[in-house]
KESE-16619 format. One record per residue (C-alpha): x, y, z; residue number from 1. Coordinates in nm, 2 decimals. Each point is the difference from the previous one (the first is absolute). Layout:
BEGIN
      x      y      z seq
      X      Y      Z NUM
...
! end
This chain:
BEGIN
      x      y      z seq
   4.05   0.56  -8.32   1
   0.27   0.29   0.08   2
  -0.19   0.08   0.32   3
   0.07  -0.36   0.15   4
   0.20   0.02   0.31   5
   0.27  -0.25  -0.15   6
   0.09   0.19  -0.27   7
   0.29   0.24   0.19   8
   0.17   0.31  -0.15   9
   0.19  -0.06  -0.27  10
   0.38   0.04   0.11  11
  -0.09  -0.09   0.40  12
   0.18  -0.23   0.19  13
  -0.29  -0.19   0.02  14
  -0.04   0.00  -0.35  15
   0.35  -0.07  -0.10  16
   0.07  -0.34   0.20  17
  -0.32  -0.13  -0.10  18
   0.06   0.01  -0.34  19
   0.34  -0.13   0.07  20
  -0.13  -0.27   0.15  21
  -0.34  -0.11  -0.20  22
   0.28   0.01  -0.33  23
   0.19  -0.23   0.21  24
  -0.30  -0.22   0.02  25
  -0.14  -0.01  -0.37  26
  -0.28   0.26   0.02  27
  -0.05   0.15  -0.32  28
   0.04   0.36   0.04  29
  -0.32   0.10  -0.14  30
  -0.14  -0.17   0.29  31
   0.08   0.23   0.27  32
  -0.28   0.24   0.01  33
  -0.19  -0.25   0.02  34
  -0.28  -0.07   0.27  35
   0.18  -0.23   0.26  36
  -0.18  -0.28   0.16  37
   0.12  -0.18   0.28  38
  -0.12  -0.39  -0.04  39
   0.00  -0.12   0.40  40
   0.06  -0.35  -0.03  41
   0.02  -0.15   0.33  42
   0.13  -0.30  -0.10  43
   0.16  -0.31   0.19  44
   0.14  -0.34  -0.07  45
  -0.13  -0.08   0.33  46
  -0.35   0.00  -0.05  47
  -0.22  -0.17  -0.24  48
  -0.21   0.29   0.03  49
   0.28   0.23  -0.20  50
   0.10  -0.27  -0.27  51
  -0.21   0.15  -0.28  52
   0.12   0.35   0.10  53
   0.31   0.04  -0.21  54
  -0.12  -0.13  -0.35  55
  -0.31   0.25   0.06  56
   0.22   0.27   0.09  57
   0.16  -0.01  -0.33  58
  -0.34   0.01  -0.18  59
  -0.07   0.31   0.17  60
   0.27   0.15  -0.16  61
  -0.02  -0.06  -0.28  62
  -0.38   0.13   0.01  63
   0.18   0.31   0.17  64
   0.26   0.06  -0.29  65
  -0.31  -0.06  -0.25  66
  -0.22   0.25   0.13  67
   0.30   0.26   0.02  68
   0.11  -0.04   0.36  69
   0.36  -0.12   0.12  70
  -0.04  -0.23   0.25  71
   0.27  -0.12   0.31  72
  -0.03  -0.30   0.19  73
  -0.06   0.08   0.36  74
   0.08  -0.27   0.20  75
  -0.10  -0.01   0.42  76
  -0.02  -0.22   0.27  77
  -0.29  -0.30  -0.06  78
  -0.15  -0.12   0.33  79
  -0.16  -0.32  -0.04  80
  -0.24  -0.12   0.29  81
   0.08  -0.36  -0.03  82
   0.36   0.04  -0.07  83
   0.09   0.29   0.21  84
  -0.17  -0.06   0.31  85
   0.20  -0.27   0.07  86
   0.25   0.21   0.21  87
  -0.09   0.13   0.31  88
  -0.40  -0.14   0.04  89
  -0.02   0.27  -0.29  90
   0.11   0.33   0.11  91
   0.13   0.13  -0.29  92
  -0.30  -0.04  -0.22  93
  -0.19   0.30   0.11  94
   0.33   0.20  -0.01  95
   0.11  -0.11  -0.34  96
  -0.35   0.17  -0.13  97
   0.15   0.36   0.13  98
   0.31  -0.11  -0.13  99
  -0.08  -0.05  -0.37 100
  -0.17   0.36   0.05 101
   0.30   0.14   0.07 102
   0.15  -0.22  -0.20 103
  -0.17   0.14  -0.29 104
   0.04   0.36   0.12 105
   0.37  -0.01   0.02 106
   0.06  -0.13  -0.41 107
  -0.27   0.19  -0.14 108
   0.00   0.35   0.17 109
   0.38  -0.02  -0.03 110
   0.01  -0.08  -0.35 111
  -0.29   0.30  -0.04 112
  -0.24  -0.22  -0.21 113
  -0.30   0.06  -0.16 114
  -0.22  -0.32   0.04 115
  -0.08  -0.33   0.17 116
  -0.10  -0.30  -0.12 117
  -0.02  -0.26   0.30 118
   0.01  -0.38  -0.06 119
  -0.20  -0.15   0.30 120
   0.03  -0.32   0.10 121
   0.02  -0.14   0.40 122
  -0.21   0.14   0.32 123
   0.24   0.30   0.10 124
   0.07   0.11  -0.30 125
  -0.33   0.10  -0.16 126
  -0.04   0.26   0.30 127
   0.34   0.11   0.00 128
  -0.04   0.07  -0.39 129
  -0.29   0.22   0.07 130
   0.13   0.16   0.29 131
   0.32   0.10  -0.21 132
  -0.24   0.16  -0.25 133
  -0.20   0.20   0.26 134
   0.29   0.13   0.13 135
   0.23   0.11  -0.28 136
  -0.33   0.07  -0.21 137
   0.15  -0.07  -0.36 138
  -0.22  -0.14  -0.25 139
  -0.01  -0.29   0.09 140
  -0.21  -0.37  -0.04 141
   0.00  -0.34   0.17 142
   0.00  -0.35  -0.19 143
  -0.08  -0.29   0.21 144
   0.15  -0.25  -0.17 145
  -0.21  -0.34   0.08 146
  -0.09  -0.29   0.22 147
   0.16  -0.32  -0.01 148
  -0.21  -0.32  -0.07 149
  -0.02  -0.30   0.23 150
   0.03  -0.36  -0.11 151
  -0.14  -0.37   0.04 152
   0.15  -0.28   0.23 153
  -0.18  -0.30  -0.05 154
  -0.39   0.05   0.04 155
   0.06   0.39   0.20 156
   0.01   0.33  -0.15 157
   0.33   0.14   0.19 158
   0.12   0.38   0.03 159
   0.20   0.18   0.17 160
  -0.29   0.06   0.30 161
  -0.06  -0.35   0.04 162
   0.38  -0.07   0.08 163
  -0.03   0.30   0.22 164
  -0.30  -0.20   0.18 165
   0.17  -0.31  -0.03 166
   0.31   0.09   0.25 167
  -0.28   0.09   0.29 168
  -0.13  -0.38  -0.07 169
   0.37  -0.15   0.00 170
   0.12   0.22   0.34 171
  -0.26  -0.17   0.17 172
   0.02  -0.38  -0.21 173
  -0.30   0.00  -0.13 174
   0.18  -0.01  -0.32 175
   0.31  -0.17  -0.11 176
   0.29   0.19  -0.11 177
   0.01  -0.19  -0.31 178
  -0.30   0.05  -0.12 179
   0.07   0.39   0.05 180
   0.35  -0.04  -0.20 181
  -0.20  -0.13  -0.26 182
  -0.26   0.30   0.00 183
   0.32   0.25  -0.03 184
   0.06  -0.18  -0.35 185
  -0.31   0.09  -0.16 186
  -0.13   0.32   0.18 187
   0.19   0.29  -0.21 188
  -0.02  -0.07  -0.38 189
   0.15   0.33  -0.14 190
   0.11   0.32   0.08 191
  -0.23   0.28   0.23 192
  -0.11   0.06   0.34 193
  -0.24  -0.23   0.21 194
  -0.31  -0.15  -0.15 195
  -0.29   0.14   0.19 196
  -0.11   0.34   0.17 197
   0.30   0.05   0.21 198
   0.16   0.35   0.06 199
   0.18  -0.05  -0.37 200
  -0.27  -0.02  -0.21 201
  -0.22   0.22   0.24 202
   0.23   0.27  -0.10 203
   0.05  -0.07  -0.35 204
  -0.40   0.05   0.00 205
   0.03   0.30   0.22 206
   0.24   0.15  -0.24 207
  -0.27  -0.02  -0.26 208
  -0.25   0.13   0.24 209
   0.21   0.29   0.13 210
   0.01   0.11  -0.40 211
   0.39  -0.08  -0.03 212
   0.00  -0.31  -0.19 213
  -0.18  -0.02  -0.40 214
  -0.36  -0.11   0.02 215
  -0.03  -0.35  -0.02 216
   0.33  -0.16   0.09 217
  -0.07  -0.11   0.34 218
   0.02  -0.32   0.10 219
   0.20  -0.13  -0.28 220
   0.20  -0.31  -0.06 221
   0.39   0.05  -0.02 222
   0.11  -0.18  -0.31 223
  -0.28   0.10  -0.18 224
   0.03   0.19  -0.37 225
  -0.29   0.17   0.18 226
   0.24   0.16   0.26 227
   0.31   0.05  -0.27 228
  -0.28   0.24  -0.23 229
  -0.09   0.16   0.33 230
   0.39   0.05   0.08 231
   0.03   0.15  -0.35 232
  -0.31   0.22   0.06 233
   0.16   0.16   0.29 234
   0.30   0.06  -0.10 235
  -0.16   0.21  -0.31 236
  -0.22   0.16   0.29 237
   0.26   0.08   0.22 238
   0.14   0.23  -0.25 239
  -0.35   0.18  -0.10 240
  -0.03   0.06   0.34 241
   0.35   0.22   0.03 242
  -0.13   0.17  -0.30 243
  -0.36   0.05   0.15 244
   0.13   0.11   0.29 245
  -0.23  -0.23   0.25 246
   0.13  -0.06   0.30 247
  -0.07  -0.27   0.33 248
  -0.13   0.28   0.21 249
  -0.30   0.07  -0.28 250
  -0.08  -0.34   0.00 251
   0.05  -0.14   0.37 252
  -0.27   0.28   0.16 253
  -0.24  -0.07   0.29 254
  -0.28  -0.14  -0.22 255
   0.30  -0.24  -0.17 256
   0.07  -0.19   0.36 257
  -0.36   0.04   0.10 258
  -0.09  -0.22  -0.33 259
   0.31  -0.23   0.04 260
  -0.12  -0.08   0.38 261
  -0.35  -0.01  -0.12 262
   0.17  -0.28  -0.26 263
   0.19  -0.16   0.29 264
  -0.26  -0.10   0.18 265
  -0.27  -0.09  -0.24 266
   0.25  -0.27  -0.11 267
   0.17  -0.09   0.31 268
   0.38   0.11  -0.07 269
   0.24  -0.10   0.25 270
   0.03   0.17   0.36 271
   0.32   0.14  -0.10 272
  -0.15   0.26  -0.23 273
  -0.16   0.23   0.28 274
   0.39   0.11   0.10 275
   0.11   0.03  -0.40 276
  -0.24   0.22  -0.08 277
   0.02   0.20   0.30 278
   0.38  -0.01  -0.09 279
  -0.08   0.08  -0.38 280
  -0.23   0.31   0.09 281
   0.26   0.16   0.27 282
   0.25   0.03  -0.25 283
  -0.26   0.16  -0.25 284
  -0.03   0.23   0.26 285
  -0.34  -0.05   0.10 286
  -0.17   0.05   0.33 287
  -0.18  -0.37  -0.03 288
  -0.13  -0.19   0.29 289
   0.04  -0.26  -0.19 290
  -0.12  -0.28   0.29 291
  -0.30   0.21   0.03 292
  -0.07  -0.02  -0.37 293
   0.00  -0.37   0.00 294
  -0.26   0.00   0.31 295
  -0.23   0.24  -0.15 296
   0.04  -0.23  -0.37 297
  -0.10  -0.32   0.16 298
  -0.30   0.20   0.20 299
  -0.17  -0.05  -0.34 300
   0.18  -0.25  -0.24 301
  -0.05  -0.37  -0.05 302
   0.23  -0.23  -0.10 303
  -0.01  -0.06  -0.38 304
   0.27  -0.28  -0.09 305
   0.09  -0.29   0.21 306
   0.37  -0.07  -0.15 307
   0.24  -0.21   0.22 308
   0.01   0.03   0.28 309
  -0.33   0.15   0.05 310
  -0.18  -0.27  -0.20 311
   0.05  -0.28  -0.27 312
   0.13   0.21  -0.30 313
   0.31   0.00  -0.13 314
   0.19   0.39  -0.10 315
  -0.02  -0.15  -0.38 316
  -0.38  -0.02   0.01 317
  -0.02   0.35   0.17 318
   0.23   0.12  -0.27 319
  -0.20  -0.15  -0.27 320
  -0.35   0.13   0.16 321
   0.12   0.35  -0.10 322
   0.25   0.05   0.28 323
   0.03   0.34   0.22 324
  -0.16   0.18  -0.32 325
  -0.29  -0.28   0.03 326
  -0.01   0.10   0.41 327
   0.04   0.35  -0.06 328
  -0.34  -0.02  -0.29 329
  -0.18  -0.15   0.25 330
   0.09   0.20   0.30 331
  -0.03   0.31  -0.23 332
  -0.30   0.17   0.14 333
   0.15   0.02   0.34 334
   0.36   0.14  -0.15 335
   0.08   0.36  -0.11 336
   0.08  -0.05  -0.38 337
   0.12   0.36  -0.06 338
   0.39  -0.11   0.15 339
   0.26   0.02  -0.32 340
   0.23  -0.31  -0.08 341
   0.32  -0.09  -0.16 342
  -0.21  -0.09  -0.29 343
  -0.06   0.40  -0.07 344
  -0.37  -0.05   0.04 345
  -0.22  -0.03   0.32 346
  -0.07  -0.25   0.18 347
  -0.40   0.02  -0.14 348
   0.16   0.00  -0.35 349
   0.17  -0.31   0.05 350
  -0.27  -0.19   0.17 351
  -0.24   0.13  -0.29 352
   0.24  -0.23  -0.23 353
  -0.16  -0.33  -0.09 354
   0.15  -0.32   0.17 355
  -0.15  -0.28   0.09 356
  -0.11  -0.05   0.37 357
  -0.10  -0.38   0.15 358
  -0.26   0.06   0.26 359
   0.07  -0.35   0.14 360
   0.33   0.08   0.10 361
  -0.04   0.36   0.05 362
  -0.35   0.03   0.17 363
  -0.21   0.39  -0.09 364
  -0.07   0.17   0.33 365
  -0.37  -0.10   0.01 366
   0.05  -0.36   0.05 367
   0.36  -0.03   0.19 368
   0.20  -0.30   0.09 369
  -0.05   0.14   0.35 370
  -0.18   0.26   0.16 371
   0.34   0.12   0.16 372
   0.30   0.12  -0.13 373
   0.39  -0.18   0.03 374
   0.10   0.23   0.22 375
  -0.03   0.18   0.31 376
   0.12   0.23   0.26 377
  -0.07  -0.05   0.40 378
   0.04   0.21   0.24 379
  -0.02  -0.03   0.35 380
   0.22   0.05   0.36 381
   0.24  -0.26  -0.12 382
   0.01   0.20  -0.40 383
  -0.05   0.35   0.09 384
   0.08   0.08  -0.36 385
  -0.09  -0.29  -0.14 386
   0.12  -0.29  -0.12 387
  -0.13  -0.23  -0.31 388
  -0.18  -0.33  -0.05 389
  -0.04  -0.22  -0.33 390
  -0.33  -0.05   0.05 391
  -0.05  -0.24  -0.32 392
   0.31  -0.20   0.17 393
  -0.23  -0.08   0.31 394
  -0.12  -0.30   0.08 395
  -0.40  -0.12  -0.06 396
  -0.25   0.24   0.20 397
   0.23   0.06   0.27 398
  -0.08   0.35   0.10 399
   0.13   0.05   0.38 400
   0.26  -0.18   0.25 401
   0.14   0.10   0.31 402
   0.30  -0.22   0.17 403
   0.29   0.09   0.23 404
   0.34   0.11  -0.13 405
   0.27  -0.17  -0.09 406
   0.32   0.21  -0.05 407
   0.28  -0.04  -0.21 408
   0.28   0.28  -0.14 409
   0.13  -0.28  -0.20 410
  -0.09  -0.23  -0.30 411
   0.16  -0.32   0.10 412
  -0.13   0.02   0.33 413
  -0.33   0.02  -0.08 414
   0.03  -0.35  -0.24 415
   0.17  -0.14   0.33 416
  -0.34   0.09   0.18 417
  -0.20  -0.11  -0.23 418
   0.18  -0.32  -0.04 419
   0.04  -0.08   0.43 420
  -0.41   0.09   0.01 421
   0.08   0.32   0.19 422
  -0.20   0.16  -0.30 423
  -0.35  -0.20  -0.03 424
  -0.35   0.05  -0.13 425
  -0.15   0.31   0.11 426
   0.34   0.24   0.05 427
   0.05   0.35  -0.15 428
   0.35  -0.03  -0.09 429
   0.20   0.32   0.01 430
   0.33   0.02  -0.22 431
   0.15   0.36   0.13 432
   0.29   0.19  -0.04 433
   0.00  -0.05  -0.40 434
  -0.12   0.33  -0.11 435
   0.22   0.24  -0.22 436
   0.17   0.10   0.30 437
  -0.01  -0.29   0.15 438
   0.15  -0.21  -0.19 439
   0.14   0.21  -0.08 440
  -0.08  -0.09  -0.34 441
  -0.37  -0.15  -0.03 442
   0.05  -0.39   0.10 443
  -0.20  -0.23  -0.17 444
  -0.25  -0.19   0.24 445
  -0.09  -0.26  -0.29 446
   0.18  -0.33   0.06 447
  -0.20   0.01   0.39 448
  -0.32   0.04  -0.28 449
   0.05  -0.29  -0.22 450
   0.14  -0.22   0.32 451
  -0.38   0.12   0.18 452
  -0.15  -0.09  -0.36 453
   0.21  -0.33  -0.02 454
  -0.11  -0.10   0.38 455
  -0.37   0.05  -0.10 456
  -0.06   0.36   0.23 457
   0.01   0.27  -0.24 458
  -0.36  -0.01   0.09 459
  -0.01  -0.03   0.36 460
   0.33   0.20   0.11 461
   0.00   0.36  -0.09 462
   0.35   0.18  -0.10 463
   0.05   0.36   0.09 464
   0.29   0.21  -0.10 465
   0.18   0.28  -0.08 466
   0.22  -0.19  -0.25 467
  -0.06  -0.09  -0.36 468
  -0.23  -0.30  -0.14 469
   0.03  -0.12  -0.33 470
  -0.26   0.08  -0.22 471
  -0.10  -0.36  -0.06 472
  -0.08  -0.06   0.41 473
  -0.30  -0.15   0.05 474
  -0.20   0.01   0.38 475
  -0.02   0.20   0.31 476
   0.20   0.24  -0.09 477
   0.04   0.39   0.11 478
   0.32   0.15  -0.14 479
   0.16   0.37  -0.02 480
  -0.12   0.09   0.36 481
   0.10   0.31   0.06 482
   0.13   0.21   0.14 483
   0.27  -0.28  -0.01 484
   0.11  -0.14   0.36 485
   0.37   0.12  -0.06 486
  -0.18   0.40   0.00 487
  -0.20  -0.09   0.37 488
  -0.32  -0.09  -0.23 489
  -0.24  -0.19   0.32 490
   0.11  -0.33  -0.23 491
   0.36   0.03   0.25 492
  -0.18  -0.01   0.33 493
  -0.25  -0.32  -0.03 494
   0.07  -0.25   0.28 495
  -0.01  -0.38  -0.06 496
  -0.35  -0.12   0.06 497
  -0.21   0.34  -0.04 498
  -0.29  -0.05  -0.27 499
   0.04   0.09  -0.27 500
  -0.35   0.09  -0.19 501
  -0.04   0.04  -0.41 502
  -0.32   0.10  -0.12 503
  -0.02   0.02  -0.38 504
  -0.41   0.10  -0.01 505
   0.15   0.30   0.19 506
   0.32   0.04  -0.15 507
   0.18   0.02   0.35 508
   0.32  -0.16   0.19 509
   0.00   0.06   0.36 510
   0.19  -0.11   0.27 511
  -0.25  -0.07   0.26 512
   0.12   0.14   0.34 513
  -0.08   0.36   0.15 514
   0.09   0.32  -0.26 515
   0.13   0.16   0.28 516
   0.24  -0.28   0.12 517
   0.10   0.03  -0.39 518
   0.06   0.32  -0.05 519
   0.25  -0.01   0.35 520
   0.19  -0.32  -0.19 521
   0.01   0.21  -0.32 522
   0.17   0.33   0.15 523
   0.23  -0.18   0.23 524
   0.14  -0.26  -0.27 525
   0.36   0.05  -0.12 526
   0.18  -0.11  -0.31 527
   0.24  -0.23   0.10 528
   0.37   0.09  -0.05 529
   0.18  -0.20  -0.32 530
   0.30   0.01  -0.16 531
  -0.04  -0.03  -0.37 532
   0.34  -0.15  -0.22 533
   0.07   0.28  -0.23 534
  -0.13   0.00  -0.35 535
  -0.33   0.04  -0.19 536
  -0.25  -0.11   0.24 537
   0.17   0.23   0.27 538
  -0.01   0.29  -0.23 539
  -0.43  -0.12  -0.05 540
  -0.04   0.01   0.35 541
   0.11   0.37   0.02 542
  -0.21   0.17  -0.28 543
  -0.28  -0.27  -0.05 544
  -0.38   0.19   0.07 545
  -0.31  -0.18   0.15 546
  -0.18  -0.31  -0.23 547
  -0.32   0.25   0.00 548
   0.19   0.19  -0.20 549
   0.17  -0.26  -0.26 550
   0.34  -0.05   0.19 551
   0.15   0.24  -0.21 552
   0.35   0.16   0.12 553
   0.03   0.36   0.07 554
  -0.21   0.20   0.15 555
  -0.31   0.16  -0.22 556
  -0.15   0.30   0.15 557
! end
């Protein structure tokens, strides 16, 4: 352990004020030479996501200390996406996920530690955790750290989704706002993220799939003894894995991501998880087109678990079917096994481990749920590089509409349109301007989605956007065009009224007037001008890169 790069030379600075200060603190002197391992617990009192964080954060150091590690409390920024979107239509959400990199960055290259153990919890900060571990490439390993369960209000099953439904239904009063005040009683009962396959539990999964979370802890239920012997499990791991030597950048290689998209959408993970793990794999320093990746995938996958909001099962019935182990077994002889994991073995050696698998809820590649995967990438004049559909999330057999255009560059406005008739049956709505850049900060498009689903249109008025959907929208819905409007992507130039044309048999958007005509709109648009306050989402705007490739800041050639 003399060769760690916390131990400094005996009689450095460095050295010296350390040990003045850990003696300060109570550490026992025979623990400095210790391997150090920074515990990130983004925690908050703000979000019921985070209120499990802190007690589990302890138990992870004492599993440290056990195993013969000294571990520090790393505390970040914790971005919740029902809690922290409530400023500015959203813009800081995207933003606080490059934050929290840095974030982590700052304390533990600073400090010159020698480990990570990451306590996952909300949408933003799964990514950001492996993003921080790609790029400081310190042994390192991820613990999503468990859904929430929903609750009962009278005769109804309520969660956290259906209250997100429920305020579409009440904006438009088909619903009464009482009977919605009620539903926010019973939906949350305990600690976690959101029930169902939205972007948090997508990337808990994902974390698994990528090789960065312990075989078989994905989904799992926060409050659970389950998750408090898997918390204790990694903390022992995290120290094995300084001593090992194994780093993020041998487990997150090219055949990691191309299983973990492969994963993605065979189950139907959230929309949100094409720009994470294009995020995750540019700051492992990979070369990964990773929107190309998920449109050669779902060229030759099916979809092999219908869990809310693709279908009528609940994330504790995936979890009990076998979870993203169980999807991984059966999607195992179209993944690359060889990839290492945090678990010190491959990925073939922890799938050849017996566990139980439900075929019901987890359906084998020969007979599918459906013949087509979760998700998708179109392309098109309209999504030159692409932009991404939840294919589960569409409605019945619909398979192509075409419908004029109905602009907006602002949330609210659009509700207005939808609520004076000027958006009816039949339009292609177009929510611009809401990109990365754009924003800037990526603005959430989702309260115009659940007023379309409470109005009774998600399935006859198509959304289009640059912005972020939730990863529990249902309908019409095309998001992450890019490029994004705000970078002259040919989403800026559409007119009010042109058609609008989306083809999902041929996997194409298009804007249906002349290429030519196009082209000239495309080259002659300019950004408008804009004076941005000062503060974090000016400092975004200046070093964010294009959604293709994650939205990370800086530059990466």
């Amino acid at each position: 352990m003399n060769t760690l790069r916390s131990n400094f030379e005996p009689g450095s600075t460095r050295w010296a004020v350390r040990r003045a200060q850990w003696i300060a603190m109570g550490i026992p002197e025979a623990d400095f030479e210790k391997p150090k391992i920074a515990v990130i617990n983004s925690s908050s009192s703000l979000s019921v996501c985070y209120q499990h964080l802190d007690r589990l954060c302890a138990l992870a150091q004492e599993a440290i200390r056990a195993a013969g590690g000294l571990p520090f409390e790393i505390r970040t920024v914790a971005p919740s996406d029902f809690v922290t979107s409530a400023g500015l239509k959203a813009r800081y959400l995207m933003p606080t996920r490059d934050l929290l990199v840095n974030d982590v960055e700052v304390m533990v290259e600073g400090a010159c530690l020698d480990g990570m153990l990451f306590l996952s919890s909300c949408d933003k900060t799964t990514p950001a955790h492996l993003m921080a571990a790609a790029r400081l490439n310190l042994p390192s390993l991820c613990v999503p750290c468990g859904y929430q369960l929903g609750g009962q209000c009278g005769w109804r099953e309520v969660d956290i989704e259906e209250v997100y439904k429920a305020v579409g239904s009440v904006a438009v009063g088909a619903m009464p706002l009482s009977e919605l005040t009620d539903w926010t009683r019973c939906a949350i009962k305990g600690p976690g993220v959101c029930a169902g396959l939205a972007t948090a539990n997508s990337m808990h999964c994902l974390a698994e799939a990528l090789g960065m979370a312990l075989p078989g802890t994905t989904p799992i239920r926060a409050g659970s003894g389950r998750l408090d012997a898997v918390i204790a499990r990694a903390g022992r791991q995290s120290v094995e894995l300084v001593r090992r030597g194994l780093r993020p950048r041998d487990i997150l290689t090219p055949a990691a991501f191309a299983n973990a998209v492969s994963v993605a959408v065979a189950i139907g993970a959230s929309v949100n998880t094409v720009r994470h793990l294009a995020a995750i794999s540019v700051e492992a320093g990979l070369h990964l087109d990773v929107v190309a990746l998920f449109e050669e995938k779902a060229r030759h996958l099916p979809l092999i678990a219908q869990v809310r909001p693709n279908g009528p099962d609940r994330i504790e019935h995936f979890d009990a079917a076998g979870g993203t182990r169980g999807a991984m077994a059966s999607l195992r002889p179209r993944l690359d096994t060889s990839p290492p994991t945090v678990s010190g073995r491959t990925l073939g050696e922890n799938l050849d481990e017996p566990f139980a698998v439900d075929p019901a809820i987890i359906r084998p590649l020969a007979s599918p749920a459906r013949p087509e995967p979760g998700l998708v990438i179109i392309r098109g004049n309209l999504a030159p590089a692409g932009a991404v559909v939840k294919l589960s999330g569409f409605p019945g057999a619909l398979r192509l509409f075409e419908g004029p255009a109905r602009i907006f560059e602002d949330e609210d406005d659009a509700i207005r349109g939808l609520q004076s008739g000027r958006v009816s049956p039949g339009a292609v709505v177009i929510l611009r301007g809401m990109g990365p850049l754009g924003g800037p900060g990526t603005v959430f498009a989702c309260s115009f989605m659940a007023a379309l689903v409470g109005a009774g249109l998600s399935d006859r008025v198509a959304v289009v956007t640059d912005g972020e959907l939730s990863g529990l929208n249902r309908g019409i819905t095309i998001g992450q065009v890019m490029p994004e409007a705000a970078r002259g992507g040919p989403l800026a130039v559409v007119r009010e009224g042109e058609l609008i044309r989306i083809d999902l048999d041929a996997r194409r958007i298009d804007l249906r007037i002349a290429e030519e005509e196009l082209r000239v709109r495309v080259a002659a648009w300019r950004a408008p001008e804009r004076r941005l306050p000062p503060g974090w989402l000016a400092i975004y705007a200046q070093v964010v890169q294009p959604i293709e490739q994650g939205a990370v800041l800086g530059r990466r050639d």
